[in-house]
N, CA, C and O of each residue as an XYZ file, in Angstrom:
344
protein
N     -36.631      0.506     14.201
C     -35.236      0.098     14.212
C     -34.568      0.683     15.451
O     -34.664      1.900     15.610
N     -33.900     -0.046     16.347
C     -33.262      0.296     17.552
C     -31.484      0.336     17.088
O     -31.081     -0.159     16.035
N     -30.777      0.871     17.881
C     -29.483      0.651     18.047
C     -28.597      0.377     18.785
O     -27.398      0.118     18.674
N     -29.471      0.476     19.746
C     -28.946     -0.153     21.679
C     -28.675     -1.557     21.146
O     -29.206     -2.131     20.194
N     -27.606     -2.026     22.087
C     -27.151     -3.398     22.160
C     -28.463     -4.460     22.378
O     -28.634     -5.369     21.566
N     -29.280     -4.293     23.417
C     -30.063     -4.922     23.661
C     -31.372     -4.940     22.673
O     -32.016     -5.973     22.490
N     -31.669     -3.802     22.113
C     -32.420     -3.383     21.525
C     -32.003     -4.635     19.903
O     -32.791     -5.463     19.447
N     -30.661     -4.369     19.417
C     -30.592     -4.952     18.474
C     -30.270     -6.251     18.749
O     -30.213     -6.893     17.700
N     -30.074     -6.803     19.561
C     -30.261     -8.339     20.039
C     -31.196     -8.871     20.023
O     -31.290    -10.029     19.617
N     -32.481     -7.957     20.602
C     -33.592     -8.515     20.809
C     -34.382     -8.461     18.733
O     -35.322     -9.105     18.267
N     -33.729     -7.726     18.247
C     -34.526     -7.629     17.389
C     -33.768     -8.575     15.872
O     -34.299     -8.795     14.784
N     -32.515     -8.925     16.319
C     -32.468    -10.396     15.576
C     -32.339    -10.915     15.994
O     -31.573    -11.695     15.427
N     -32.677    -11.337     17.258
C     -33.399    -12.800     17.378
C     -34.669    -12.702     17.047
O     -35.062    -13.869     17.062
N     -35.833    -11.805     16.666
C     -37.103    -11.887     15.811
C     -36.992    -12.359     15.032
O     -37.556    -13.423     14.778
N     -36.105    -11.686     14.212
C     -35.773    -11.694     12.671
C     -35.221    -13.489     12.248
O     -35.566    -14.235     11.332
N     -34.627    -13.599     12.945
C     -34.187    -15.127     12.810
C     -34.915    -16.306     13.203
O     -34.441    -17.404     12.912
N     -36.110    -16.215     13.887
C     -37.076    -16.568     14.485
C     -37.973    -16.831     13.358
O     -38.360    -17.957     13.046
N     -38.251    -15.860     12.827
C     -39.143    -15.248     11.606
C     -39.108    -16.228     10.104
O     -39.951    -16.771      9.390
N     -37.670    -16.088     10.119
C     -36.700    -16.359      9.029
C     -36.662    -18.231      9.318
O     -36.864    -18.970      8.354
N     -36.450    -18.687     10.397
C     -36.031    -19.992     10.002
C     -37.479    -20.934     11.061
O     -37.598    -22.102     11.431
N     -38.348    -19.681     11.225
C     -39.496    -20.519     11.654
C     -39.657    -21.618     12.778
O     -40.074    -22.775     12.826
N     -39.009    -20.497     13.850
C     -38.813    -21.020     15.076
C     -39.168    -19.991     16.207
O     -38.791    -18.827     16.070
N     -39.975    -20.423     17.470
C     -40.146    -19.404     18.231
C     -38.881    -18.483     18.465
O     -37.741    -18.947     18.448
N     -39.102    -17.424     18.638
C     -38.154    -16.627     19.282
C     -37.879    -16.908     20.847
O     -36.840    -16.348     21.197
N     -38.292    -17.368     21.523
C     -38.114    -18.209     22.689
C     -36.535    -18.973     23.210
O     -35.605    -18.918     24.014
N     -37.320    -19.938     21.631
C     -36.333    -20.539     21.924
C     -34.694    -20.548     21.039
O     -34.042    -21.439     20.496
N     -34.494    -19.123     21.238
C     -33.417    -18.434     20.805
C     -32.787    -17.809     22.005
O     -33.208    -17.067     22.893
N     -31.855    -18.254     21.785
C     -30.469    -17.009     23.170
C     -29.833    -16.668     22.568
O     -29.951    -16.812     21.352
N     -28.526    -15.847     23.314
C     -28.047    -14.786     22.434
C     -26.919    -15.813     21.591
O     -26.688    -15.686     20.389
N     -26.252    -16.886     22.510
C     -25.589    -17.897     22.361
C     -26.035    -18.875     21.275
O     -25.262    -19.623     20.678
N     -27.018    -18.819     21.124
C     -27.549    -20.030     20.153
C     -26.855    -20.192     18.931
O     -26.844    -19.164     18.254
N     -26.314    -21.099     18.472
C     -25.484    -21.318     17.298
C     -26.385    -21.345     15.944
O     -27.299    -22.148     15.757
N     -26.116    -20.680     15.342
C     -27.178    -20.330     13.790
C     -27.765    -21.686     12.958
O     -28.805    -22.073     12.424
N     -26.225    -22.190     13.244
C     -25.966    -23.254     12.004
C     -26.951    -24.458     12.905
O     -27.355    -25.386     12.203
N     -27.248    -24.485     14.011
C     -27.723    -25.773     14.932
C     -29.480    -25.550     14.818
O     -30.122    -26.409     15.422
N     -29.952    -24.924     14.399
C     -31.016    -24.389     14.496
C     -31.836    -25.179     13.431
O     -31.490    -25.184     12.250
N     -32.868    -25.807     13.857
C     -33.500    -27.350     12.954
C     -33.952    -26.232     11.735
O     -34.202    -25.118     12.195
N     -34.048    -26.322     10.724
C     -34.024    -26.184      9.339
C     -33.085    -25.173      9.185
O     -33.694    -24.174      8.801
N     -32.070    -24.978      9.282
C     -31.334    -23.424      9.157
C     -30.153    -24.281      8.128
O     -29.543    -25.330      8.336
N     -30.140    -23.402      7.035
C     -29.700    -24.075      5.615
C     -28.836    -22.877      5.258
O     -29.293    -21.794      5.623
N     -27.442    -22.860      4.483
C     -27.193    -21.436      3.780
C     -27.927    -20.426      2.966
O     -27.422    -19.407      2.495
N     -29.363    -20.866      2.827
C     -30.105    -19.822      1.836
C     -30.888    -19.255      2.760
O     -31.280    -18.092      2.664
N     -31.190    -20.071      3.774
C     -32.032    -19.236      5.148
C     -31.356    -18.279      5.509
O     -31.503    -17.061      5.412
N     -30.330    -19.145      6.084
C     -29.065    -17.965      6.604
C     -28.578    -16.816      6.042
O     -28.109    -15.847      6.639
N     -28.719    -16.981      4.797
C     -28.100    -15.786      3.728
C     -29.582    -14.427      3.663
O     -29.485    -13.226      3.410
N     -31.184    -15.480      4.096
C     -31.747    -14.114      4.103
C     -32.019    -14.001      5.224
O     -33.104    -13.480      5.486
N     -31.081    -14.473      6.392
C     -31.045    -13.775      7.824
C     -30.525    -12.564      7.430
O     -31.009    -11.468      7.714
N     -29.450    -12.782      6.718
C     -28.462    -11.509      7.018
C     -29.535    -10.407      5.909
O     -30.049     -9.329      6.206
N     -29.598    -11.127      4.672
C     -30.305     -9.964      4.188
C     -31.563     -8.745      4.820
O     -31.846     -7.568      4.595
N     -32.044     -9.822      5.688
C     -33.161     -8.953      6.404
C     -32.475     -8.145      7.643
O     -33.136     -7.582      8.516
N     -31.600     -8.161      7.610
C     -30.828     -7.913      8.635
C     -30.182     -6.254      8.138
O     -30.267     -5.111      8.590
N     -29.545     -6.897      7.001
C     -29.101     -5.346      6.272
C     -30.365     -4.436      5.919
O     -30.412     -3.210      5.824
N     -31.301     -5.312      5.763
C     -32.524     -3.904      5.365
C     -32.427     -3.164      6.164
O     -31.810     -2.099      6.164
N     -33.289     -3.851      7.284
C     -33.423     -3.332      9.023
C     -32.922     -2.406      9.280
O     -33.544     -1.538      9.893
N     -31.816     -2.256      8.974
C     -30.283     -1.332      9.712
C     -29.777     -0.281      8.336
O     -29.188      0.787      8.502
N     -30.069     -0.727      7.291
C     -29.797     -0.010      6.276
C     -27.970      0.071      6.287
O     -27.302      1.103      6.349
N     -27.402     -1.506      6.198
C     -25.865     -1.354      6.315
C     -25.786     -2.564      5.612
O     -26.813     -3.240      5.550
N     -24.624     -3.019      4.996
C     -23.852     -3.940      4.318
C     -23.321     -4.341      5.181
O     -22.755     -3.567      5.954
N     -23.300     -5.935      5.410
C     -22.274     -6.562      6.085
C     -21.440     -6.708      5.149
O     -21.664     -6.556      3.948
N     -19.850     -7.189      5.957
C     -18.536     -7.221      5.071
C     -19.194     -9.248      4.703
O     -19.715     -9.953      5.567
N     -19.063     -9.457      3.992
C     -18.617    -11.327      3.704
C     -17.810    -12.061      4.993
O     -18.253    -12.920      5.755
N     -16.598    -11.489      4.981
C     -16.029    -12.214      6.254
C     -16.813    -12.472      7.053
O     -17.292    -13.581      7.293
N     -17.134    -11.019      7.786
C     -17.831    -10.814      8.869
C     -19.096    -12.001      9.504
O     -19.242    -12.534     10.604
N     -19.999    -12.086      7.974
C     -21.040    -13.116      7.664
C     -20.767    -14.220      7.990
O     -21.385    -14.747      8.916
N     -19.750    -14.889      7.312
C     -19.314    -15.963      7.291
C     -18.780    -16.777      8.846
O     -18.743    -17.908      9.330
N     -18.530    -15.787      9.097
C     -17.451    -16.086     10.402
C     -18.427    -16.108     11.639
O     -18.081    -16.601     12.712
N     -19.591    -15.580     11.440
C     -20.618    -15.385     13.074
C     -21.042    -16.833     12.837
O     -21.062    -17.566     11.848
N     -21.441    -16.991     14.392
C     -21.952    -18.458     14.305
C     -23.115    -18.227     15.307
O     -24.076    -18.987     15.193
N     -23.159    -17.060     16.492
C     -24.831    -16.965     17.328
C     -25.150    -15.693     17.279
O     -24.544    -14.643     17.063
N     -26.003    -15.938     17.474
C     -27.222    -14.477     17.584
C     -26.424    -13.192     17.672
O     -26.155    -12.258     16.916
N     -26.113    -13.612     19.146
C     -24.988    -12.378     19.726
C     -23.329    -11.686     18.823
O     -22.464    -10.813     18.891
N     -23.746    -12.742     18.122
C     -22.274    -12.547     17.231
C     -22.636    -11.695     15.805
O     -21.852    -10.893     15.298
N     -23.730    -11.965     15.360
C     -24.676    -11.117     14.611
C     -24.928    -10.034     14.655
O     -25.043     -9.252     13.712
N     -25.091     -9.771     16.173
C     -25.748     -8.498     16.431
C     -24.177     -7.202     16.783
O     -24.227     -5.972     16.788
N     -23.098     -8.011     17.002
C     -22.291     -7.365     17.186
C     -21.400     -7.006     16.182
O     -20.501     -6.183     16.356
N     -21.639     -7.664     15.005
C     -21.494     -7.311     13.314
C     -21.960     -6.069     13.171
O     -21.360     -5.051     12.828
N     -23.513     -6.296     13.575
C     -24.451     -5.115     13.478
C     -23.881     -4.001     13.926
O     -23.446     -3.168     13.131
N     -23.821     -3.870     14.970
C     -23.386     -2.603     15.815
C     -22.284     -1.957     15.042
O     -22.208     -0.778     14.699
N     -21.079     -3.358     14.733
C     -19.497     -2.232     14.550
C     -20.283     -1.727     12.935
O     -19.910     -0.594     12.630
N     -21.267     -2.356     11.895
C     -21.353     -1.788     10.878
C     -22.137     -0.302     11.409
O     -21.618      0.687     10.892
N     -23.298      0.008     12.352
C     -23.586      1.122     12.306
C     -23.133      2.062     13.137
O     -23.640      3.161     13.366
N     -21.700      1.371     13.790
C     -20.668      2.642     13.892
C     -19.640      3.415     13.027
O     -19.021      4.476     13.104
N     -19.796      2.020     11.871
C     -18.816      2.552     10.510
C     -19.908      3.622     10.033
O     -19.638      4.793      9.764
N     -21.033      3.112      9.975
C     -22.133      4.275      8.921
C     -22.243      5.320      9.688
O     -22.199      6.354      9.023
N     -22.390      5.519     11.001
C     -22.572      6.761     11.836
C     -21.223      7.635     11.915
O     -21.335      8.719     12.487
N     -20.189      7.347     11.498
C     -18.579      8.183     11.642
C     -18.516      8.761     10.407
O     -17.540      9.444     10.094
């Protein structure tokens, strides 16, 4: 588990890769979640879940709801493991 920006960028876009069974390739940080050929709300819902393991943090719902790329994910990520690290 990394916590660097880049570090956790690079490591959901694996995870989402993984999850909706698409190279990681062809993922950027930009890539829109919802555009992603089979990416359904139950995929999506265990993006995030694998996501909270990973990191050992709860996303808020809003938060979830409201990201739409990679990069927007990962920056969920971060502000949650600056809430858990304070």
């Amino acid at each position: 588990m990394t916590t660097d920006a880049d570090g956790i960028l690079r490591q959901i876009t694996e995870i989402v890769a993984r999850e909706l069974a698409v190279p990681a390739e062809s993922l950027a940080a930009d890539t829109d979640l919802r555009a992603i050929e089979g990416a359904d709300s139950v995929r999506l819902l265990r993006v995030v879940a694998k996501v909270e393991q990973t990191w050992d943090i709860e996303l808020d719902d809003e938060d979830v709801f409201t990201v739409s790329s990679v990069a927007e994910l990962a920056g969920v990520v971060r502000e949650a493991l600056q809430v858990k690290a304070a």
